[in-house]
N, C-alpha and C positions, 0 to 999 in steps of 0.2 A: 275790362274783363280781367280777371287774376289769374293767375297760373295753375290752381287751381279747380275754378271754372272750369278755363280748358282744358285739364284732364279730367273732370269730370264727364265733360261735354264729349270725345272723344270717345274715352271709355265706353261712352252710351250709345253711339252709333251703330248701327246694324250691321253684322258681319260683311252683309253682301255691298254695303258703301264703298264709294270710292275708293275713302281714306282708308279703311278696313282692308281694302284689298293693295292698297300702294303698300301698309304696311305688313302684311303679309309677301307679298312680292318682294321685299329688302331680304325677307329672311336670305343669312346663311343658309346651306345644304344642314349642317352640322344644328341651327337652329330649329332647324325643321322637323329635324328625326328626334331631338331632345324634349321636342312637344309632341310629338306621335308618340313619344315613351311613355310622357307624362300628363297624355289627355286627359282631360274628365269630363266631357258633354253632359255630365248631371247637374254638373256648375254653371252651363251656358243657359241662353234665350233661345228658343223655339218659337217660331210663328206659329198659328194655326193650322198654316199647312205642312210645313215638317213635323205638327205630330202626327195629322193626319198621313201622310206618307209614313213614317215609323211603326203605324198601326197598322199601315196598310202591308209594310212589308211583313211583320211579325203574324200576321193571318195567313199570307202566302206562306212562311216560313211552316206553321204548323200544318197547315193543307198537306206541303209537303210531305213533313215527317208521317203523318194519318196514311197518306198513301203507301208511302214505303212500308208504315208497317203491315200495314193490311196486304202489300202482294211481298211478304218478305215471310223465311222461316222465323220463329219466337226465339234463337240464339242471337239472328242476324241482326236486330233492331238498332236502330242506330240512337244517337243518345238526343233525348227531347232539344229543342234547339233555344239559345236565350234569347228571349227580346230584348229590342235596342235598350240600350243606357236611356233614360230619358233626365232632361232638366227638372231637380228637386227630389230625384230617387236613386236611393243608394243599389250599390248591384247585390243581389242576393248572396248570402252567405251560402258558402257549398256545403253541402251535408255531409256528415263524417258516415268513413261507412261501420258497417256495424262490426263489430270482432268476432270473432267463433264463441270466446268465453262469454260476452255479453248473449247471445244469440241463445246460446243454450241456458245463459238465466233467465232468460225472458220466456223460452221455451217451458221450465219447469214454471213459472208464476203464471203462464198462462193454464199449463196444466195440473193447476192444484198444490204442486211438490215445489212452495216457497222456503216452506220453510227447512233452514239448514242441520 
């Protein structure tokens, strides 16, 4: 077997492997938080049941929110909640929010008074 082999071979082993976790266990404290920084689980492998669990939680998560809104006043609403990161999906881009001066062009184009 080549050196390469076996880092391929490794590479490919599943998180929850032995070897997965002896190498995870080596981490420094200082390695550990430098990957908590810089995670990206859209990069990883999911089984079928971590997605299904991901789903599962992201349904409770919105149940959640729907309730609260619903016994909550219409200032109070808290902010919709994101689903997990999932492997091969990028995280949504945040939406900019609208300006006064856009708001009121958008205002006049809806109301007829486009043009300047």
């Amino acid at each position: 077997m080549t050196w390469r082999q076996l880092r391929v071979l490794i590479q490919n082993l599943p998180g929850e492997s032995a070897t997965m976790t002896a190498l995870r266990n080596a981490l420094t404290d200082e390695e550990l938080a430098a990957q908590a920084d810089t995670g990206e689980p859209e990069k990883g492998r999911w089984s079928q049941l971590e997605q299904l669990v991901a789903a599962n939680l992201d349904a409770s998560r919105r149940i959640e929110y729907v309730l609260r809104c619903a016994n909550s006043e219409k200032k109070d609403h808290p902010e919709p909640p994101e689903p997990i990161r999932r492997p091969g999906a990028k995280a949504k881009p945040s939406k900019k929010a609208l300006s006064e001066k856009s708001a009121d062009r958008l205002f006049q184009l809806i109301n007829g008074g486009g043009g300047e």
